[in-house]
N, C-alpha and C positions, 0 to 999 in steps of 0.2 A: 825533908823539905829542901835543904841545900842541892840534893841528886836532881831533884824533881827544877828547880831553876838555873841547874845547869845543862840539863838535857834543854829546857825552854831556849836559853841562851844559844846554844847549839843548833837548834831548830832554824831561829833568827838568822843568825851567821850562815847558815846553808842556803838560805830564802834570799837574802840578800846578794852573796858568790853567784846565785844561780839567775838571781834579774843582770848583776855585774854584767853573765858571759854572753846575754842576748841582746841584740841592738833595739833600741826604741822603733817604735812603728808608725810617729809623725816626727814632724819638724820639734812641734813645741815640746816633746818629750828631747827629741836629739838634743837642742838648745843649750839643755840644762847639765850637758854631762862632761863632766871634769877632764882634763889631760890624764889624769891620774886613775880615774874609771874607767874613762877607756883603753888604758894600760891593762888593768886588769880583766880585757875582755877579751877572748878566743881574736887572734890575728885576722884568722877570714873576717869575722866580725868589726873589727876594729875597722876594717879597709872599706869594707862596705858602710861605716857609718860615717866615714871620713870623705868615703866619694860623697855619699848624699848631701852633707852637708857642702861640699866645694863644688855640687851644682846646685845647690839652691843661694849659692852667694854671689856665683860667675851669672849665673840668670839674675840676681838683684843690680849686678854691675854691668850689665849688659855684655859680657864677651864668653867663649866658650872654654871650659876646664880641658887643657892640653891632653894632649898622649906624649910617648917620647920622652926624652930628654928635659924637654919645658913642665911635662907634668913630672919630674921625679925633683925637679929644680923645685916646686912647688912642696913636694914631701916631705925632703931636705929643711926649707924653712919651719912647716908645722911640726915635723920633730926636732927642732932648734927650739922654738917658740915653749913648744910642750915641757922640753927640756928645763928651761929658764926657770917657766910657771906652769910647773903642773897642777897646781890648783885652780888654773886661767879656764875659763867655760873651752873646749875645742873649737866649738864656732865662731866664738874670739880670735883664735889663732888661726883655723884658715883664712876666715876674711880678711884678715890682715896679711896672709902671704898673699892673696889673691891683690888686694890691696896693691901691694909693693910691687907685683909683678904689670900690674893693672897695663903700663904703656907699651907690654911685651905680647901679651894676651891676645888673641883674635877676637875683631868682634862680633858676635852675634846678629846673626840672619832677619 
């Protein structure tokens, strides 16, 4: 009985590692995922659900998510942020570096 729910256990824990390493597939799923989750999520992964969220916050603030320099200026803060509180939603902490940088931004077309 004890084999049989730790194998179940183990099951769980695989299920969960394996939604961890793949990005969410709308906004209201990304919303909800921790500094800390997304830590544990494949790097490509990670980057691409950090971009989507830091253009769906520059298109709420009206300016465009940089290249260059100005967007690793922006990286910098969300892993500072993340750092702090990695329990903090990530969408939290972009829009708040996006926030901060807000008067540096370009703005949208």
């Amino acid at each position: 009985m004890i084999r049989k729910l730790s194998i179940a256990a183990a099951f769980v824990l695989v299920a969960a590692s394996a939604q961890a390493q793949t990005p969410p597939l709308n906004f209201d799923q990304a919303a909800y995922i921790t500094c800390k989750e997304a830590h544990a999520m494949r790097p490509e992964a990670r980057k691409a659900l950090a971009i989507f969220l830091a253009e769906h916050s520059a298109r709420y603030r009206g300016v465009v998510v940089p290249d260059g320099e100005m967007g690793a200026q922006l990286g910098h803060l969300v892993r500072g942020g993340c750092t702090l509180a990695p329990d903090a939603y990530l969408f939290t902490v972009v829009d708040r570096a996006i926030v901060a940088e807000l008067p540096r931004l370009a703005k949208r077309k």
